[in-house]
TORKOL-4160 file (C-alpha; in steps of 0.2 Angstrom, whole numbers, padded with zeros to 4 digits, m for minus):
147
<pt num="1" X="0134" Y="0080" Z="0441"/>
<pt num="2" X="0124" Y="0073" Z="0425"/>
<pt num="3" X="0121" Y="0058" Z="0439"/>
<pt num="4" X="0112" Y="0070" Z="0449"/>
<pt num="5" X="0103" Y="0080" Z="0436"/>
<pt num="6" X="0094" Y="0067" Z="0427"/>
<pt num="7" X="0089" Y="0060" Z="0446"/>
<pt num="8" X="0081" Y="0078" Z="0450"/>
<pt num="9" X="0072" Y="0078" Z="0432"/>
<pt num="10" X="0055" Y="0071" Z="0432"/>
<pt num="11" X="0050" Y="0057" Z="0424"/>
<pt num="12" X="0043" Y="0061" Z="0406"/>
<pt num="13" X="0024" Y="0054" Z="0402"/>
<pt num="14" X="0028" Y="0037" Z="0388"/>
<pt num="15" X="0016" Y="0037" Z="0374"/>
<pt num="16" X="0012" Y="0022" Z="0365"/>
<pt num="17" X="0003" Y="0018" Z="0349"/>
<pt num="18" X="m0014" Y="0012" Z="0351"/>
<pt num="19" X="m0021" Y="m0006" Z="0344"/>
<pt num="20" X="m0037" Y="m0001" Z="0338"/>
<pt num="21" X="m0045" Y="m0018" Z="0338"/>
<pt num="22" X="m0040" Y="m0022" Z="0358"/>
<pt num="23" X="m0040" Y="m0004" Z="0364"/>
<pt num="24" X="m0054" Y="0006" Z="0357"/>
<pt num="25" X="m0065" Y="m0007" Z="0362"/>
<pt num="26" X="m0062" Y="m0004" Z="0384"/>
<pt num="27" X="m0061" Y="0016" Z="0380"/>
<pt num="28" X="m0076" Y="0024" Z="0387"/>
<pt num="29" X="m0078" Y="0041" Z="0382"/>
<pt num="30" X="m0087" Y="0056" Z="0392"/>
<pt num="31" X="m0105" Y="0058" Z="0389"/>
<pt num="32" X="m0096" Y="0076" Z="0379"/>
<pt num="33" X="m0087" Y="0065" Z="0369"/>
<pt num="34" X="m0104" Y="0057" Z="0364"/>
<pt num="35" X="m0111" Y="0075" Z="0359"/>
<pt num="36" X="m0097" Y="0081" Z="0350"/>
<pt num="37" X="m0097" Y="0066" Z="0339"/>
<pt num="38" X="m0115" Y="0067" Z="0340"/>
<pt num="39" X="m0114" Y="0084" Z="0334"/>
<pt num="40" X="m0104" Y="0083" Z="0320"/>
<pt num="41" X="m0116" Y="0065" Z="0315"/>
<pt num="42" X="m0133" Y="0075" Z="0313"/>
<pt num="43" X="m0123" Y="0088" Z="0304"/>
<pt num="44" X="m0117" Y="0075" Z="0291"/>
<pt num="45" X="m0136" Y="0069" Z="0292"/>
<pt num="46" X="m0144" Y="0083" Z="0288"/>
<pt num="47" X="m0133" Y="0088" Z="0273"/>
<pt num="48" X="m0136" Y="0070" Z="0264"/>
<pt num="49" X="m0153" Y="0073" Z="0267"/>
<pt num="50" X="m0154" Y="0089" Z="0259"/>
<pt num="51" X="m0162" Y="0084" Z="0243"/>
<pt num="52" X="m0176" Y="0078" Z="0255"/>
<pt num="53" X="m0180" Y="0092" Z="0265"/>
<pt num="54" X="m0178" Y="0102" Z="0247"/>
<pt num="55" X="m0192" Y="0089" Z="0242"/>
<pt num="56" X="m0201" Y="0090" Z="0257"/>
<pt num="57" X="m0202" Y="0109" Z="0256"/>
<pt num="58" X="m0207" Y="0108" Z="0239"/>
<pt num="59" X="m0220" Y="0099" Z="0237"/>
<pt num="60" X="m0229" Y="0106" Z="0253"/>
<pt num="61" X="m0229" Y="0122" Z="0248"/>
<pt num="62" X="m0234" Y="0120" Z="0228"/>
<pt num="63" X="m0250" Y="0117" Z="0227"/>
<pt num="64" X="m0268" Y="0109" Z="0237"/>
<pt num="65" X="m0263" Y="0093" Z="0225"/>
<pt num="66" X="m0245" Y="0093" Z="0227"/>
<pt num="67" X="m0249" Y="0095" Z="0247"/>
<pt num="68" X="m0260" Y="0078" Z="0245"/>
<pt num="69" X="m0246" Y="0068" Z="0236"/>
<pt num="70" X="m0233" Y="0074" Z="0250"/>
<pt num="71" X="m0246" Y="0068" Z="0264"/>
<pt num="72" X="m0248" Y="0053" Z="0255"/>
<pt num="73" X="m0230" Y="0048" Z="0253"/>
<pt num="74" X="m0230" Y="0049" Z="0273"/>
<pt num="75" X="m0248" Y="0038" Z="0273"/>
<pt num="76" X="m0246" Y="0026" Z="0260"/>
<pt num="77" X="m0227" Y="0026" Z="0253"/>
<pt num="78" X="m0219" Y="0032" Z="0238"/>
<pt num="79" X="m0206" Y="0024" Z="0228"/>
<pt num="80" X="m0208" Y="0006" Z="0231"/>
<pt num="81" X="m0206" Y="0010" Z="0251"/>
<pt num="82" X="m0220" Y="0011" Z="0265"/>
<pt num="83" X="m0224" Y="0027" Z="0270"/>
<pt num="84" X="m0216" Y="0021" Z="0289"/>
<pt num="85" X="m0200" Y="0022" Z="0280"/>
<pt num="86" X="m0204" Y="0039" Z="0275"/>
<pt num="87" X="m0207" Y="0043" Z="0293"/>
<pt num="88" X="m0194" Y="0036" Z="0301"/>
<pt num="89" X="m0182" Y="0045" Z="0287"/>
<pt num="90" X="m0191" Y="0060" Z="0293"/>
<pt num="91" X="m0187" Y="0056" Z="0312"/>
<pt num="92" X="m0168" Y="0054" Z="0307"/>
<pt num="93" X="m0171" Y="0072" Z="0301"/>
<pt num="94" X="m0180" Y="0080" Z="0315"/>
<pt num="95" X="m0168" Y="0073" Z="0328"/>
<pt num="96" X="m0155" Y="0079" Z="0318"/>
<pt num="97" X="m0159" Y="0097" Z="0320"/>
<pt num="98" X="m0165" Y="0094" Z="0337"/>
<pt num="99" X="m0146" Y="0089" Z="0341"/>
<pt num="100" X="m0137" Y="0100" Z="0331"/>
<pt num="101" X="m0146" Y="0113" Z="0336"/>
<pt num="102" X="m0145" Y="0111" Z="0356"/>
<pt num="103" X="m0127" Y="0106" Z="0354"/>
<pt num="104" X="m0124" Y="0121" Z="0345"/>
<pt num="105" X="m0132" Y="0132" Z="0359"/>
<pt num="106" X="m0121" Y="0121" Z="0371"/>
<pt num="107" X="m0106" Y="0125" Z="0363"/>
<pt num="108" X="m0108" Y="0143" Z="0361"/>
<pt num="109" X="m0113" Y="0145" Z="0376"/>
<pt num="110" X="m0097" Y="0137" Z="0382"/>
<pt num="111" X="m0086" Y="0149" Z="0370"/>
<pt num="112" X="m0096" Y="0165" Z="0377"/>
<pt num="113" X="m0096" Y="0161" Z="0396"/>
<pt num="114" X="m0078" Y="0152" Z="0395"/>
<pt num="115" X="m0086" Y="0136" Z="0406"/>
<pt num="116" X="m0075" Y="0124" Z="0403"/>
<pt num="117" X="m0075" Y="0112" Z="0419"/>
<pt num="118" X="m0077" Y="0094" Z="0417"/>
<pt num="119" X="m0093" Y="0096" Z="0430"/>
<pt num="120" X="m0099" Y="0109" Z="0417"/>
<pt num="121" X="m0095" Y="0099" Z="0403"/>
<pt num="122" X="m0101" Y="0084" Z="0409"/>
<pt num="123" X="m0118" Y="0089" Z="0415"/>
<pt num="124" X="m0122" Y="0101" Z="0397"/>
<pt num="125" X="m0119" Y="0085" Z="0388"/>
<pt num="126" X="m0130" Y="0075" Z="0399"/>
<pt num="127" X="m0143" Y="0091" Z="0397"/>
<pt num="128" X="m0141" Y="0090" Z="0379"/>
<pt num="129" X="m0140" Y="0071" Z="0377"/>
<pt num="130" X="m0158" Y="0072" Z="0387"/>
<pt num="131" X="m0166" Y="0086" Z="0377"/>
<pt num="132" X="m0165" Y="0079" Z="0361"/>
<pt num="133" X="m0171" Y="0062" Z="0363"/>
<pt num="134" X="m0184" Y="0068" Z="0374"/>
<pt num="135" X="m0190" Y="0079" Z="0361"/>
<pt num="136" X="m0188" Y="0069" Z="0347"/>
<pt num="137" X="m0199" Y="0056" Z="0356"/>
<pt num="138" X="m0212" Y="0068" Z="0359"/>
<pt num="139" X="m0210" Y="0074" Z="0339"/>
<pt num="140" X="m0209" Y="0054" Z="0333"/>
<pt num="141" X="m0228" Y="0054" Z="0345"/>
<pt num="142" X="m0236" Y="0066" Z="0334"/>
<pt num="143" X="m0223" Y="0060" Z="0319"/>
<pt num="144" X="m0231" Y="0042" Z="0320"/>
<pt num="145" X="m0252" Y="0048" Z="0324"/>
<pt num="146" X="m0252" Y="0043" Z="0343"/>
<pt num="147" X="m0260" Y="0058" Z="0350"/>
């Protein structure tokens, strides 16, 4: 009788350890697995940068002169480095937001509505993915002085 049992029982799933040198590097996650990493990224990135959106605010906001030396640092450079470095920190910062922001609305969306298909998923990311770098790029235009 056990003969007969463990024939009608299916077949338990094996599991097996990953190697993270040869497997990790043929795993291709979903384009939500981008934006949930992606999400949790430009939340790391804007906390770092906190001390420079606190700066940024700051010195905008002070005074007519202190206004100057914060267009300046942007024009010119501060601290030893160009001011393109200060924009493309800046960029960092505004896509960031961007991301987090959108991904946010995605995934609240998500919990509300209780959408939670792989179709659904998939295209959301894709939206999100798309949205960002498309208005970062527009931003990063007017960021850089092309229009």
């Amino acid at each position: 009788m056990t003969e007969l049992a463990s024939k009608q029982r299916p077949k338990r799933p094996e599991f097996r350890n990953i190697n993270a040198f040869k497997d990790l590097t043929t795993y291709r996650m979903t384009p939500a697995a981008w934006v949930s990493i992606l999400h949790r990224a430009s939340g790391g990135i804007m906390f770092i940068l906190l001390p420079f959106i606190i700066w940024m605010f700051d010195t905008s906001i002070s005074s007519e002169i202190s206004f100057e030396k914060f267009k300046a640092a942007f024009n010119v450079g501060m601290l030893g480095l160009p001011g393109f470095i200060w924009k493309l920190v800046a960029l960092a910062l505004i896509w960031s937001y961007l991301h987090h922001f959108i991904a946010g609305i995605r995934h609240l969306y998500m919990d509300v509505t209780h959408k939670l298909s792989n179709e659904f998923g998939k295209s959301t990311a894709l939206a999100t993915l798309g949205l960002s770098i498309l208005l970062t790029l527009a931003l990063a235009i007017k960021l850089f002085g092309f229009y």
